[in-house]
C-alpha positions as CSV (number, residue, x, y, z in Angstrom):
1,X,109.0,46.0,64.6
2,X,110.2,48.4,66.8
3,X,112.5,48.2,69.9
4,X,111.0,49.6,73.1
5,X,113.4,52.3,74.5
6,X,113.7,52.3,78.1
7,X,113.1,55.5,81.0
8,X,116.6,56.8,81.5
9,X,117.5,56.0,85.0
10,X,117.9,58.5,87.5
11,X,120.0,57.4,91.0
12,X,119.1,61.0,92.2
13,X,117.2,60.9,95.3
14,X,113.2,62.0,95.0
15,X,111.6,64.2,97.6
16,X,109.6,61.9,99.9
17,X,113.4,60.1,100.2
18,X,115.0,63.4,100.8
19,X,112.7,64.1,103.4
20,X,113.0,60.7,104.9
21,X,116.6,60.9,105.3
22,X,117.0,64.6,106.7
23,X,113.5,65.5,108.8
24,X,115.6,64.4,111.9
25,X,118.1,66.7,111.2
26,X,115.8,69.1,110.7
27,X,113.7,68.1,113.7
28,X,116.7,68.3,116.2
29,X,117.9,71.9,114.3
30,X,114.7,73.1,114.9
31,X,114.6,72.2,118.7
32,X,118.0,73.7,119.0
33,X,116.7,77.5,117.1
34,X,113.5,77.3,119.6
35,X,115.7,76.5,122.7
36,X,118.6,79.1,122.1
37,X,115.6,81.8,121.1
38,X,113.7,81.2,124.0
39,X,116.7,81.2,126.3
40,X,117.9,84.5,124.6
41,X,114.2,86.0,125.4
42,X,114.6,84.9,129.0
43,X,118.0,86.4,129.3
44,X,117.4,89.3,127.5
45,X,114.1,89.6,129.9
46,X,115.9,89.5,133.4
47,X,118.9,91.6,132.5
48,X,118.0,93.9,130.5
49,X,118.6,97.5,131.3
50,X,121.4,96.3,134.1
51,X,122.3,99.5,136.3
52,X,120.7,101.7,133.9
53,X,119.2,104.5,135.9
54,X,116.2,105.3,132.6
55,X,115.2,101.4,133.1
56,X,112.2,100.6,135.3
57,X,112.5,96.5,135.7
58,X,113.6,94.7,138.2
59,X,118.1,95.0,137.3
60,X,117.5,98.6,136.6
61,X,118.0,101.8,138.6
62,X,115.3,104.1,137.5
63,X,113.8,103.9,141.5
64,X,117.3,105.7,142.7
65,X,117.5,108.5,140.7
66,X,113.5,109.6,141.1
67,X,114.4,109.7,144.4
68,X,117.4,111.5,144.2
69,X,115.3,113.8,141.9
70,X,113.1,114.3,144.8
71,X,115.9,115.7,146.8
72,X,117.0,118.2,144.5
73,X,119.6,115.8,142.7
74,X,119.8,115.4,139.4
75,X,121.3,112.3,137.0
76,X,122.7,112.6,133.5
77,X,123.4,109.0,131.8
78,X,126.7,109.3,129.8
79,X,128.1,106.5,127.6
80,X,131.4,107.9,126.6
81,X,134.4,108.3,128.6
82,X,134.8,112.3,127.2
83,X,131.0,112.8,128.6
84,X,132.5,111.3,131.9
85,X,135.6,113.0,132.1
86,X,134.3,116.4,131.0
87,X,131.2,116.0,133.6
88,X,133.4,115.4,136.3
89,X,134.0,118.2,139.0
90,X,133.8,119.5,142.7
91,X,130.1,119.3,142.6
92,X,129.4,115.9,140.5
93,X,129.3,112.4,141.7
94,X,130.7,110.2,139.0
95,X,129.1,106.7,139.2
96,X,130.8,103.9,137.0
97,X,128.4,101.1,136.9
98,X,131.7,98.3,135.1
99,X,134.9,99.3,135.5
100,X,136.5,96.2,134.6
101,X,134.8,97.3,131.3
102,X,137.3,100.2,130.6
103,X,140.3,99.6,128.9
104,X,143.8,100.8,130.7
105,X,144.3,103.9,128.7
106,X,140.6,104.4,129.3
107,X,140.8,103.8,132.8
108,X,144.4,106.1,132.9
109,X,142.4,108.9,131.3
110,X,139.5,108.7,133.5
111,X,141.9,108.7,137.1
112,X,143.1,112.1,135.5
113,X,140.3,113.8,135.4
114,X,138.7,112.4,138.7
115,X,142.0,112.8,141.2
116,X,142.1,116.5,141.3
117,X,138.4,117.1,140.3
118,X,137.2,117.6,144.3
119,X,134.2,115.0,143.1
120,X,133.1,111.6,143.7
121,X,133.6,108.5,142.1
122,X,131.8,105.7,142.9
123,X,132.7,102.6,141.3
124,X,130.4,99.9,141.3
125,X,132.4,96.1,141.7
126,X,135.7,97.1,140.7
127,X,138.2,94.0,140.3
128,X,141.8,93.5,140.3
129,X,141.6,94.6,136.0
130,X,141.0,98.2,137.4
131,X,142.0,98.4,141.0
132,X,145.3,99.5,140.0
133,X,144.6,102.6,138.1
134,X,141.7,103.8,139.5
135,X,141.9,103.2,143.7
136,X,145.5,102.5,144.0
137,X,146.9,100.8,146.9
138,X,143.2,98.9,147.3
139,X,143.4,95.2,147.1
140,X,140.4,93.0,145.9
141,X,139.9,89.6,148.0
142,X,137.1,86.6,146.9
143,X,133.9,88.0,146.2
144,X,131.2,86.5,148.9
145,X,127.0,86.2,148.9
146,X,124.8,89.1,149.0
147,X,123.0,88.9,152.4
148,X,122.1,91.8,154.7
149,X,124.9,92.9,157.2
150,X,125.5,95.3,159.6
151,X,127.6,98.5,158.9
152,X,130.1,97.6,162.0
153,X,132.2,101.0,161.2
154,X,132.1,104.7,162.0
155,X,131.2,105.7,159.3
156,X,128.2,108.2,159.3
157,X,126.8,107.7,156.0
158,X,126.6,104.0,156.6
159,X,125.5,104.2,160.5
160,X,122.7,106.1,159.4
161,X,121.5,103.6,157.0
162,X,122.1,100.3,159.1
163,X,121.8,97.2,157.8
164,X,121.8,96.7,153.9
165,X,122.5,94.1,151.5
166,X,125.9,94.3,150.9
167,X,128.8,91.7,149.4
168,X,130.4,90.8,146.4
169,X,134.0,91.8,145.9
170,X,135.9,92.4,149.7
171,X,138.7,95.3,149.8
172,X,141.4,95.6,151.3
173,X,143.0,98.9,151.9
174,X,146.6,99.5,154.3
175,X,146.1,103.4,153.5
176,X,144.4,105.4,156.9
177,X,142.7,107.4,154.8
178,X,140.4,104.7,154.0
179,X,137.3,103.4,156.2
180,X,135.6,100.4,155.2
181,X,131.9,99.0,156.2
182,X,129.5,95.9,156.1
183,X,132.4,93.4,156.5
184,X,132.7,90.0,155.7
185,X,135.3,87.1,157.3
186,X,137.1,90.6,158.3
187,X,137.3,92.7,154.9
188,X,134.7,95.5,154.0
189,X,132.5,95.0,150.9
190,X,132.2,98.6,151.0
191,X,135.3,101.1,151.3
192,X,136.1,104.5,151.2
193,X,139.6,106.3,150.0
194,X,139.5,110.0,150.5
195,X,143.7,111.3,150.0
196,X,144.1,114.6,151.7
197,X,143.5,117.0,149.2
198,X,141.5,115.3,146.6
199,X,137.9,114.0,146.3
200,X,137.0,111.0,147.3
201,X,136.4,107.2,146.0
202,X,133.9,105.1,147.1
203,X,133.8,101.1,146.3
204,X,130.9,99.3,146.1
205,X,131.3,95.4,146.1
206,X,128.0,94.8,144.3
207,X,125.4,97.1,143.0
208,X,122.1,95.1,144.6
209,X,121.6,98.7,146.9
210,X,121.1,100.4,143.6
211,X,118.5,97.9,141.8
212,X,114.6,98.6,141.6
213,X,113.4,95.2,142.9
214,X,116.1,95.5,146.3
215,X,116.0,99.4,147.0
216,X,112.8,98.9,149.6
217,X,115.0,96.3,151.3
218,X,117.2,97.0,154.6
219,X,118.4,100.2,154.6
220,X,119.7,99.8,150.9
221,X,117.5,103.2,150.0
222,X,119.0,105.2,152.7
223,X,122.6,103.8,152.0
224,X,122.5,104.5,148.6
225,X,120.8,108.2,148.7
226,X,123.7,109.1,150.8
227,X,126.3,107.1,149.1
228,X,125.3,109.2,145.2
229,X,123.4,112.6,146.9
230,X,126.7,114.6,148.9
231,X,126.7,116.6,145.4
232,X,124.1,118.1,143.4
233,X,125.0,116.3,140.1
234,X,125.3,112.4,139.5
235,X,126.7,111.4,136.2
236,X,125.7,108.0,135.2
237,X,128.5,106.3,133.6
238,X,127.6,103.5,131.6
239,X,130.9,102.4,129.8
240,X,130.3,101.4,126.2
241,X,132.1,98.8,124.0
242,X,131.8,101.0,120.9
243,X,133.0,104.1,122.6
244,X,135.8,105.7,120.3
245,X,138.2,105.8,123.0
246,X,138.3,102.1,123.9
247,X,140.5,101.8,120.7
248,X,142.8,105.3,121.2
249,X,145.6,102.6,123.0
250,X,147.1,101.2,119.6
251,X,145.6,97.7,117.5
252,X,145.2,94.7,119.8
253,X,146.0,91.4,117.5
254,X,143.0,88.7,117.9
255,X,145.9,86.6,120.2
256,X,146.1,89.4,122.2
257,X,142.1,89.4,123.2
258,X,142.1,85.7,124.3
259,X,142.8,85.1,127.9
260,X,145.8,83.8,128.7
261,X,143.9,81.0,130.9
262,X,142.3,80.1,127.2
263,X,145.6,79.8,125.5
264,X,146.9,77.4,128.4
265,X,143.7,74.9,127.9
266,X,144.1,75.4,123.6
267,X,147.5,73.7,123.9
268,X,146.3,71.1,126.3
269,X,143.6,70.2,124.3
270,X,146.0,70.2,121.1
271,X,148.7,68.0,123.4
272,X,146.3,65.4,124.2
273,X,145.2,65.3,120.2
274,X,148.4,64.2,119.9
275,X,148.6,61.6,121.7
276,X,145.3,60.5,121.3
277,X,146.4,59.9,117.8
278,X,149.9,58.1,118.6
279,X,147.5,55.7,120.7
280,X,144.8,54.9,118.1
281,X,147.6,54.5,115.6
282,X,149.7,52.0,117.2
283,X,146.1,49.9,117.8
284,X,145.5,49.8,114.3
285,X,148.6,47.1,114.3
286,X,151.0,45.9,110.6
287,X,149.5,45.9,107.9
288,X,148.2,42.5,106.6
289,X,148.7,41.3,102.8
290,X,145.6,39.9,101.1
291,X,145.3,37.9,98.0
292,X,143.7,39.9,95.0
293,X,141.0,39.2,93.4
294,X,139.3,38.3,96.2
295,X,136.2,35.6,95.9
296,X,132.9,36.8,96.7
297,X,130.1,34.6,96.1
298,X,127.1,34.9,93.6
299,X,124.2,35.3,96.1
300,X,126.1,38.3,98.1
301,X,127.1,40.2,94.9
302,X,123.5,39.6,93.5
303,X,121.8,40.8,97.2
304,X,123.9,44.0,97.1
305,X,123.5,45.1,93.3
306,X,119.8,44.8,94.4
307,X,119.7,46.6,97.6
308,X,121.6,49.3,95.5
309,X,118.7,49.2,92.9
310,X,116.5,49.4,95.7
311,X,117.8,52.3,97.2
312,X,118.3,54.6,94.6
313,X,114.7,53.8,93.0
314,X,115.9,52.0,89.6
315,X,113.6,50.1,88.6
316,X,114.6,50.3,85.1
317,X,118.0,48.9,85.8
318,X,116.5,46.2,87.4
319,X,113.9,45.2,84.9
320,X,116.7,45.4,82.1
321,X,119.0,43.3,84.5
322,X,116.2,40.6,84.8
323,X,115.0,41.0,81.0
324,X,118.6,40.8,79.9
325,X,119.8,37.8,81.4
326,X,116.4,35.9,80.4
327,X,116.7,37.1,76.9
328,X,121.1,35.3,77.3
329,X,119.3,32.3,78.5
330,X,116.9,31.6,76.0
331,X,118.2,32.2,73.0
332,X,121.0,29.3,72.9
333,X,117.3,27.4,73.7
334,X,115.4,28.6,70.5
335,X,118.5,28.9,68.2
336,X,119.1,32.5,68.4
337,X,123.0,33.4,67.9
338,X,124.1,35.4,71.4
339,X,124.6,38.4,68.9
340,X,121.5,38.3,68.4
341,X,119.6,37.5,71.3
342,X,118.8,40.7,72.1
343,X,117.5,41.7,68.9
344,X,113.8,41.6,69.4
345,X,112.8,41.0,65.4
346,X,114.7,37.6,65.6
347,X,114.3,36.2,69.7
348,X,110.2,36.9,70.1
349,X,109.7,35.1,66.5
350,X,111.8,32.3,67.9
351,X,110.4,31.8,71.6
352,X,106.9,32.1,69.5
353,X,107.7,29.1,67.1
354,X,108.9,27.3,70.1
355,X,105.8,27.9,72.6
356,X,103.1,28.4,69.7
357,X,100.2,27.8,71.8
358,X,101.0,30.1,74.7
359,X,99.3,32.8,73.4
360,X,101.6,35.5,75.4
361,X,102.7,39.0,74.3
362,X,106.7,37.8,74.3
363,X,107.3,41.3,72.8
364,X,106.6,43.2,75.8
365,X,107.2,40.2,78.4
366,X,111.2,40.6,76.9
367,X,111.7,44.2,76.0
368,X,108.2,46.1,77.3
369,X,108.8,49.2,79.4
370,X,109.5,49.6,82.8
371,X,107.3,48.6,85.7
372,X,105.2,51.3,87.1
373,X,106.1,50.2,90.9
374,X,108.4,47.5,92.7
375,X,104.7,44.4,92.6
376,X,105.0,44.9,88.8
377,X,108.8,44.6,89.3
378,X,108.2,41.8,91.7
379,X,105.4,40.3,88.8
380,X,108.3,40.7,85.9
381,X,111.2,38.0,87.5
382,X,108.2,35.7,88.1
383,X,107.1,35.6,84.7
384,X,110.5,36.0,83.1
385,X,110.6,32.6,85.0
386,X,107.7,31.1,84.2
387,X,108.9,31.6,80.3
388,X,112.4,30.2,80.6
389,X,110.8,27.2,82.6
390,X,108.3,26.2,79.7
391,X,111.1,27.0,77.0
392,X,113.3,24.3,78.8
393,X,110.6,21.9,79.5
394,X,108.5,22.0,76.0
């Protein structure tokens, strides 16, 4: 007779478990994906084309230039500061939609070409990163709301237009070659710097006179025909972030490109790690001594080793387990040797002899194979049972 040999076991996990344990994970990954794509589409959506004078939605600028077309004016889009510096001259307006964009020797290079040129520039929200190099002398303040105000200056570009929605960025400007208009608690949101002998500079503290969906607002058309149309040529400067020149003023380290706000709130953040750990560590208290081997009792160490059997699906442990320890039991009972108690060619002969009327398969009761499903499992210990009861007992 033949011993049975039994399934290898396999604690691997099978796919209905895998699935059971990660779907969540999956389930909240996949919210997250549709969530940032959807928020990307809206984004991308409102803002796209910002200031860009070929773009008709609602943040673009496409409105402005067909009607500066109209009046004989034509617009050329440029994305590189060479385009801008070689376009500018006495009859060009140079429009720079983000200033704050440029980098200094960018902004440097572009003041060169513009201070002598006779042109315009019109920069569009310029803050204190580019106020210095390209209007010197010209302050920025707190930015305000965009509301419609009145011109409350002299000057006759922005008389003629009246009121428009005007605000962001306030100037201020101690030169007297500079007027500003549309003020706000005292400072003008708009401001012009004309030095004797040179062209002039206009600043814009936000660009809402030059978007499609606000240019039939106010007077924001009129201010803004007059504002880019004194010269027959507007350039359309839209700065770039892979324009060649951006990286003409020497290697920038990766330290170098974090603001120094950023740096501040790193170390804070690393500080109170620091002490966050100190504190947990003095909580955890001395260490206490404990004497080895610790006492565990039977029923806990049996109800673990069978939630592990349970959980990784080994069935065929368990069976063996149960079969084994049966097969320890009764063989002392039948007069089997414990060498030989798990020998089926000598135990199933004996347990026969000694329960010759049961009429059982022993053979595959004490070493059969392994039980197609946790009832059968369930079905084995109950027998297994059964059989060492009546071998006691007869």
């Amino acid at each position: 007779m033949t011993t049975p040999i039994a399934a290898p076991t396999s604690t691997s996990a099978t796919a209905r478990q895998l699935w059971a344990r990660t779907r969540g994970l999956l389930l909240a990954l996949a919210v997250l994906a549709a969530a940032g794509i959807a928020l990307a589409a809206l984004h991308s959506n409102s803002q796209h084309g910002s200031l860009d004078p070929r773009s008709a939605d609602q943040y673009g600028s496409r409105a402005v230039t067909q009607l500066l077309q109209a009046q004989g004016v034509s617009t050329r889009v440029v994305t590189t500061l060479d385009e801008a510096t070689v376009a500018a001259g006495p009859d060009t307006t140079l429009l720079i939609t983000v200033p704050d964009l440029l980098t200094e020797a960018q902004q440097r290079q572009l003041r060169a070409a513009t201070t002598d040129s006779g042109g315009r520039t019109v920069l569009i929200a310029p803050g204190s990163p580019s106020l210095g190099i390209l209007a010197p002398g010209v302050r920025a303040e707190s930015p305000v709301s965009v509301k419609p105000r009145d011109p409350d200056c002299a000057q006759p570009t922005a008389a003629r237009a009246g009121r428009a929605d005007t605000g962001g960025i306030r100037y201020a400007a101690p030169d007297e070659s500079s007027d500003g208009c549309y003020p706000a608690d005292g400072l003008p949101t708009l401001l012009r710097t004309a030095p004797q002998g040179q062209g002039d500079t206009v600043l814009l503290g936000a660009p809402d006179i030059l978007l499609n969906h606000r240019l039939d607002k106010e007077g924001n058309a009129s201010l803004a025909l007059q504002l880019l149309g004194t010269r027959p040529h507007v350039v359309w400067y839209l700065p770039s972030l892979v324009d060649a020149s951006a990286t003409d003023g020497g290697q920038r380290s990766f330290f170098d490109l974090i603001p120094s706000g950023w740096r501040w709130a790193t170390l804070q953040l690393a500080l109170a790690a620091v002490l966050a750990a100190i504190w947990r560590a003095r909580r955890l208290g001395p260490l206490v001594t404990e004497q080895l081997p610790v006492a565990i009792r039977a029923s806990e160490a049996t109800e673990g080793r069978a939630r592990l059997y349970r959980k990784a699906n080994a069935r065929d442990r368990a069976a063996e387990t149960l079969r084994s320890a049966t097969r320890s039991r009764l063989a002392p009972l039948v007069g089997v040797t414990a060498s030989a108690a798990h020998s089926p060619e000598v135990l199933v002969p004996a347990v026969s002899a000694r329960l010759p009327a049961a009429g059982r398969d022993f053979l595959s009761l004490l070493f059969g194979p392994t039980p197609a499903d946790d009832a059968a499992l369930v079905r084995l210990a109950d027998e297994l049972d059964a059989l060492e009861r009546e071998v006691r007992t007869s």
